[in-house]
N, C-alpha and C positions, 0 to 999 in steps of 0.2 A: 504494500500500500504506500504510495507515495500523496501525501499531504502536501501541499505548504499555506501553513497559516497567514491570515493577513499580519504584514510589516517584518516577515520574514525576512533575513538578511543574505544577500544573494553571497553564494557561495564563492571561494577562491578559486582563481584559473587550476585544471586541474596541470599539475608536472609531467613530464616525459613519460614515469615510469606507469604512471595511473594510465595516459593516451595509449601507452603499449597493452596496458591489461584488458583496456575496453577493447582493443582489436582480438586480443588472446580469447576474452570472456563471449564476446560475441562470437567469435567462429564454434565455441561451447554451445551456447544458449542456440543457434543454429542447428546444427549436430542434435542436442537433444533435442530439439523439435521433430527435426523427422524422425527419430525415433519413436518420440509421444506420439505422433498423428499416425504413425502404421500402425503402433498399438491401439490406440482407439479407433481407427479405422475397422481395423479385425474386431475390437471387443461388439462396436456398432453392429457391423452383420453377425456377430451370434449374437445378438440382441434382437434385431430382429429378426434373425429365422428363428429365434424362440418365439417371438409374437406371432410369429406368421401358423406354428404349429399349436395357436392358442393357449403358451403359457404368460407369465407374468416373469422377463427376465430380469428381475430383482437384484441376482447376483453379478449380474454385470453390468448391469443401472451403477449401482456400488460400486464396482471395479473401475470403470468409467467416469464415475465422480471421483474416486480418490484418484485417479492419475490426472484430472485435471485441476484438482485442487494442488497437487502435489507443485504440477507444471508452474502452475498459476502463483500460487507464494514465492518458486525459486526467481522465477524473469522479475518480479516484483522487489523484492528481496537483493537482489544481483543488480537491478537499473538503481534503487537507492544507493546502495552503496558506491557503485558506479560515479554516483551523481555528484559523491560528497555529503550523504546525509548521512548524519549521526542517529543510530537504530535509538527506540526509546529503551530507558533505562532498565525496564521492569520485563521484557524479552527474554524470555530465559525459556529451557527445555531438560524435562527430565532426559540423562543421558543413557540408562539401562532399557527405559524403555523407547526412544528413541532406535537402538542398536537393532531389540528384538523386533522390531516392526518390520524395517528396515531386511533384516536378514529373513524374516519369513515371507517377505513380499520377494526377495529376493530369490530361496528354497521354492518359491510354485511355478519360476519361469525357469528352475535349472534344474530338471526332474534325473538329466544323466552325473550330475554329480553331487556327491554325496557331503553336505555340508554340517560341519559340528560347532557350537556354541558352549565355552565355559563362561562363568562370570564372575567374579568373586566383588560386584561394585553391587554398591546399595539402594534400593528402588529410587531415594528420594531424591540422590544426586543429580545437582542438575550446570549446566553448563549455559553461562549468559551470552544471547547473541542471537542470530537467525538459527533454527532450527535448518531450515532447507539447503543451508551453505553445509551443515555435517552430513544429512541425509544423502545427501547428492556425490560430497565424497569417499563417505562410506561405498555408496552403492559405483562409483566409478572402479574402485577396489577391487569389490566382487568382480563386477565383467571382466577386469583385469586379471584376476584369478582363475574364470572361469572359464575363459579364451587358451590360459595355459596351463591347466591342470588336467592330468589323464585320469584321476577319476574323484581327489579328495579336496576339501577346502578346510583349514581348521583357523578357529576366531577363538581370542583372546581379548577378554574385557577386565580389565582391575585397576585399581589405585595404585598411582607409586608412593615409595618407601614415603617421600614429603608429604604428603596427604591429601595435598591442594592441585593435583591433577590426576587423571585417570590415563589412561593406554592401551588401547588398541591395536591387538597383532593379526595379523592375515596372510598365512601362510598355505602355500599349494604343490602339490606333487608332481609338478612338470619337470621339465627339463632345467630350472632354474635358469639364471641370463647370465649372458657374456660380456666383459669388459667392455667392451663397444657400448652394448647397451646399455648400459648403467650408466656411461659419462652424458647419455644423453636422456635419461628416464625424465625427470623433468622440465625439457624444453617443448614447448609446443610444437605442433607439427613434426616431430622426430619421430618415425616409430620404426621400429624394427620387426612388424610385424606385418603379415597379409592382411591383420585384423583391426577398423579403427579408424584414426585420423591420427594420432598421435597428441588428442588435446586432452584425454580422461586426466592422466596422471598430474599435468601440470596444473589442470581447474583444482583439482583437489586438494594440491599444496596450496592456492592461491585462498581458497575457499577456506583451509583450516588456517591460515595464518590471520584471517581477515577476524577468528574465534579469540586468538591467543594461543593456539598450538602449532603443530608442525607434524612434518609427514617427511618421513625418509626409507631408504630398504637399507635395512640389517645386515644382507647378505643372504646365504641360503640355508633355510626351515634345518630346525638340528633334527625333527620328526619326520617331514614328509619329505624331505631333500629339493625341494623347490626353493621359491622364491618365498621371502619373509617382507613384510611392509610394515611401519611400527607408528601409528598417529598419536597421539598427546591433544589434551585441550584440556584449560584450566576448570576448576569446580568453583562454581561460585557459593555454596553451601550446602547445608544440610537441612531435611526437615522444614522447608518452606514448602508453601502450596505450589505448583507450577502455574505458569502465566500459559492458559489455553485460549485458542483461539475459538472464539463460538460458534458450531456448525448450526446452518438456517432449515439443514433438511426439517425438521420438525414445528417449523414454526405454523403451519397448518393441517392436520392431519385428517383423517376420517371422522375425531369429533367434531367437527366444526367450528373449532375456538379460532381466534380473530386473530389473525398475523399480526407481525410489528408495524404493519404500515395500515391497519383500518384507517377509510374514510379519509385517509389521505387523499388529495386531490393533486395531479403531476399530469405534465405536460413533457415528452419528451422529443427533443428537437434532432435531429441527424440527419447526416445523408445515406446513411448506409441501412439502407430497408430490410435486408434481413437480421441485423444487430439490434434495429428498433421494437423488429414485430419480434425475436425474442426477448431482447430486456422487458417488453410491456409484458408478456406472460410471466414473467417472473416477476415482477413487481405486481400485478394484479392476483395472483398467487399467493403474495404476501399481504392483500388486502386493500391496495389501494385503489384507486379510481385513476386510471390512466386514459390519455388524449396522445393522439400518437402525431407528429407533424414532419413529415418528408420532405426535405427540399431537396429537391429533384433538380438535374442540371439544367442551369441556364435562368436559379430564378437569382432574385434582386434582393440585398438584405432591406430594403421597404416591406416585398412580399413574407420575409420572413418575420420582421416585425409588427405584418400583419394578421398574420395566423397566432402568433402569442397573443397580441390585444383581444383577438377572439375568444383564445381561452384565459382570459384574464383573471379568474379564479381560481387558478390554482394555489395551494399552498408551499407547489416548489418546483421550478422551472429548470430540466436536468437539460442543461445546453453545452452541445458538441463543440470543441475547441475548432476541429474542423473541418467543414461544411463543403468541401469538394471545392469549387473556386470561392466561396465563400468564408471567412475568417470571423469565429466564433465572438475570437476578444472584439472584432467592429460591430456584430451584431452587440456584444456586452456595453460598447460605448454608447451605442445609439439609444439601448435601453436605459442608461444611466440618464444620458439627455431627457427622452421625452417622456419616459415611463418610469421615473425612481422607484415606485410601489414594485412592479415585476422586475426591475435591476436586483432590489432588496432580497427576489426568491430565486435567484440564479446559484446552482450547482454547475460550472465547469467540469466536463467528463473529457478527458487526454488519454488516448493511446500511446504518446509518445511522450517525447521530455516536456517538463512545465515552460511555459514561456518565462524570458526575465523582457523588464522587472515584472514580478509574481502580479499574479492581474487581484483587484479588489476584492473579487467572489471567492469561496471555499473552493478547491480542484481537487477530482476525485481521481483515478485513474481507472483506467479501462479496465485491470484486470485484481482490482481490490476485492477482496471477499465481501460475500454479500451481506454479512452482517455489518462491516465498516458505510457499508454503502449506505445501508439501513439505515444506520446510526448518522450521518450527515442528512442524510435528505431529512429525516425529522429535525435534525438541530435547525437547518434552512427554514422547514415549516413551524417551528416554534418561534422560532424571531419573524417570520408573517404575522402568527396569531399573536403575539406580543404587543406588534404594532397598534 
């Protein structure tokens, strides 16, 4: 989720090494996309040839949502930091369970090898920072393991001797690596394999360093005579509750209790008509009263300032930063001009980087979870109804 609040201080130019990591991260974040989109491609048609054979595919509705949830926090998570934004303080993730998720989502896509888990680290530990930046390394790990083991994978979780960090070993039965490849394990685009791009290993160092830890190879497995991999990340304590993110699957269900957004009244502005006619079912879903508005190529921000005046009732106007030749923030000016009242209920929605300077209105991002989402558009509708 990328915010930025009003009077927000625009960030420092970023340095050399940051511009090289945005080329490094993005040829990653890349990469993983066509992987996420063939997996959900595939989960999609057995999804519907289970409806077509008249069952309810539930279990990969679920599968489905968690790899897009998954996706969706890490590119969120990754442009923040990217950006120069400082994650909020209170960010934190249980690290045992983080691991075992992690490695059993990993265990149902690698049915030919045989993967084992010790743990000797304690439920409540938890580790401050993005979640998705360890998830994402970890699971680079595995494939990594999984590409060069002939049939075992064995993981190691525990505390070191200091107390105040934990350790992560990931060792496999292959052929182990050759001098060559070692000098070059963490440069991007290096690989010495058929398999790959040669970006997993370096994202992951990049990703645990961004924690407070590190990632290096040991050498080879004294057990399996493979490759050994050994990560670190600091423990921020013990016995606190963890900071969860709240899933909206539930906010409506078969009893008919009233989503977070009842009677809300929204208008939502875009050009892009299948983004529109889905975000309206999901917010209508969630309870509110939605007005859908398309502008379509070739109109005039007048005409678009026309179709808002129309629905001038609303209690929060979710408007697209950018409108195809149209440009959100001049529709936001014009609103400011002649329409203060509906300026007042403007939510900015960006698929891409915030404008500078930060424009007056709240800005949400395209791919915020939907309870964040939730949570602004009411804030926008309670300073309407305040007024």
């Amino acid at each position: 989720m990328m915010t930025r609040p009003n009077g927000s201080e625009r960030s420092s130019p970023p340095d050399p090494e940051s511009l090289a990591a945005v080329g490094r991260i993005t040829a990653e974040l890349l990469h993983d996309l066509g992987g996420t989109l063939q997996t959900l491609s595939g989960r999609v048609a057995l999804a519907r040839d289970e409806a077509a054979r008249g069952r309810i595919p539930s279990d990969e509705l679920n599968r489905i949502q968690g790899d897009v949830d998954d996706l969706r926090r890490m590119v969120s998570e990754i442009l923040d930091e990217l950006r120069g934004g400082d994650h909020p303080p209170e960010t934190t993730f249980r690290l045992r369970e983080s691991v075992e998720e992690t490695v059993d989502r990993w265990i149902r896509t690698a049915p030919s090898v045989t993967t084992t888990l010790r743990s000797s680290l304690g439920d409540s530990l938890e580790v401050r920072g993005p979640r998705s930046f360890f998830t994402r390394a970890l699971w680079n790990l595995l494939r990594n393991a999984g590409r060069h083991a002939k049939g075992r994978i064995q993981l190691s979780l525990r505390p070191v001797a200091s107390g105040n960090h934990a350790e992560f070993f990931v060792e496999d039965d292959g052929a182990g690596l050759s001098r060559e490849a070692q000098s070059s394990l963490f440069t991007p685009f290096a690989t010495h394999s058929t398999h790959g791009l040669g970006l997993g290993l370096s994202f992951s160092r990049w990703a645990l360093e961004r924690l407070g830890g590190t990632l290096e190879y040991t050498g080879p497995s004294s057990t399996l005579g493979g490759a050994t991999f050994r990560m670190t990340v600091p423990l921020s304590g013990e016995g606190s509750e963890p900071v969860l993110r709240r899933r909206w699957a539930s906010t409506r269900g078969d009893s008919g209790a009233a989503g977070p957004l009842a009677d809300t009244r929204l208008t939502l502005v875009d050009d892009d008509e299948t983004l529109l006619s889905v975000l309206a079912r999901v917010l209508r879903r969630a309870g509110a009263q939605v007005t859908e508005l398309h502008v379509m190529d070739g109109r005039s921000v007048e005409s678009v300032l026309d179709g808002i005046r129309d629905h001038s009732a609303a209690d929060c106007i979710l408007l697209d930063l950018n409108l195809g030749s149209i440009s959100g923030l001049e529709v936001l000016k014009r609103l400011r001009e002649s329409m203060p009242e509906e300026h007042r209920r403007v939510l900015l929605l960006t698929g891409g980087n915030p404008p500078e300077p930060p424009p007056d209105r709240p800005l949400c991002s395209k791919v915020a979870e939907w309870d964040e989402l939730f949570e602004m558009i009411l804030g926008v509708a309670g300073e309407s109804h305040a007024e």
